[in-house]
N, C-alpha and C positions, 0 to 999 in steps of 0.2 A: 367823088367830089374832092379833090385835092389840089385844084389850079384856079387860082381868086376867090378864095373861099373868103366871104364874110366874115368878120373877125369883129366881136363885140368886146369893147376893153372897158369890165367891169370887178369881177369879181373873180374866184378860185372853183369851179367846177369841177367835179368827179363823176365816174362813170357810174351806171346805175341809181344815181342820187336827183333828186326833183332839185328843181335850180326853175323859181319863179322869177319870173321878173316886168317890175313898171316902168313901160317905155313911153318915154316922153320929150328927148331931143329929135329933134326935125330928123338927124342922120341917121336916127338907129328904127326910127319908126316906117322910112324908106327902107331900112335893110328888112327887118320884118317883113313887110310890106311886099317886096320883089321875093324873099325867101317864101313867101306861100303860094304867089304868083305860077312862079318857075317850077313849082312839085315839089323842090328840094325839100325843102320844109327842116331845113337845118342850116347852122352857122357856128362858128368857134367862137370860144370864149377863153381870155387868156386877162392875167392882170396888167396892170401898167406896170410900163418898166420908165425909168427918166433917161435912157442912154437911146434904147431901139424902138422908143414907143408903146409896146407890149413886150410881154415878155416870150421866152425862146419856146416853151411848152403852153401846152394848152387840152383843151375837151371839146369835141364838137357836142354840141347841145342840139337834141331831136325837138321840136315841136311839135306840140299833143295836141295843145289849145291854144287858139287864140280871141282875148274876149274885148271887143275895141268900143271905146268909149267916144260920147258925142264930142269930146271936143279934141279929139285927135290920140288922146294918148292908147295906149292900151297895157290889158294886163295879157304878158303871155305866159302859160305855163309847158315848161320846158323838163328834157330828163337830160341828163349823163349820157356821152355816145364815149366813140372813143377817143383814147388819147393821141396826140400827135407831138412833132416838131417841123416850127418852122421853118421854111428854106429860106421864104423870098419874102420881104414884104411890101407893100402895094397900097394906093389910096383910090376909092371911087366915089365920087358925089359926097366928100365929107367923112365919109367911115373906113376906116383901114382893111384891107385883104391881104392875105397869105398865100403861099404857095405852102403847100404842106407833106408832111408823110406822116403816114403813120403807125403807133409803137405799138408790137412786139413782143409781149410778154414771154421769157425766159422759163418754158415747162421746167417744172419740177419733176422726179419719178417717186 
């Protein structure tokens, strides 16, 4: 998954770290929504930026649970995947997408 990935622009997510969240705009409830449809069961998460939108780096966030309430919203509980940066970015049905890669880490010996 690195080409229109989903892109939730909320908060600062890290990997291995529980990252909960109450979704309740139309956009983000479609994203959810089509992310459990499709298998993927994942989307990124990066913060606002005022120049590009979101910002350059970000964490793809795995979906564990999702627990959806009568009147539309839902609670999803999410973990830390990995990290990435973005190439390209993109809009679908209201919510932002990225073309992505992603980082890296620099072994130590």
């Amino acid at each position: 998954l690195t080409k229109n990935v989903p892109m939730f622009v909320c908060t600062m997510a890290y990997p291995t770290v529980p990252c909960p969240l109450h979704v309740f705009e139309p956009r983000y409830r479609l994203m959810i929504r089509r992310s459990m449809e499709t298998g993927t069961k994942q989307f990124g998460m990066c913060i606002s930026d005022s120049q590009n939108g979101f910002a350059d780096y970000g964490c793809m966030l795995q979906i564990r649970n999702v627990h959806f309430l009568p009147d539309g919203r839902s609670v999803v509980d999410t973990i830390g995947g990995k990290r990435f940066r973005v190439l390209r970015r993109g809009m679908k049905d209201g919510y932002c997408t990225a073309d992505i890669e992603y980082l890296e880490d620099v072994k130590v010996s």
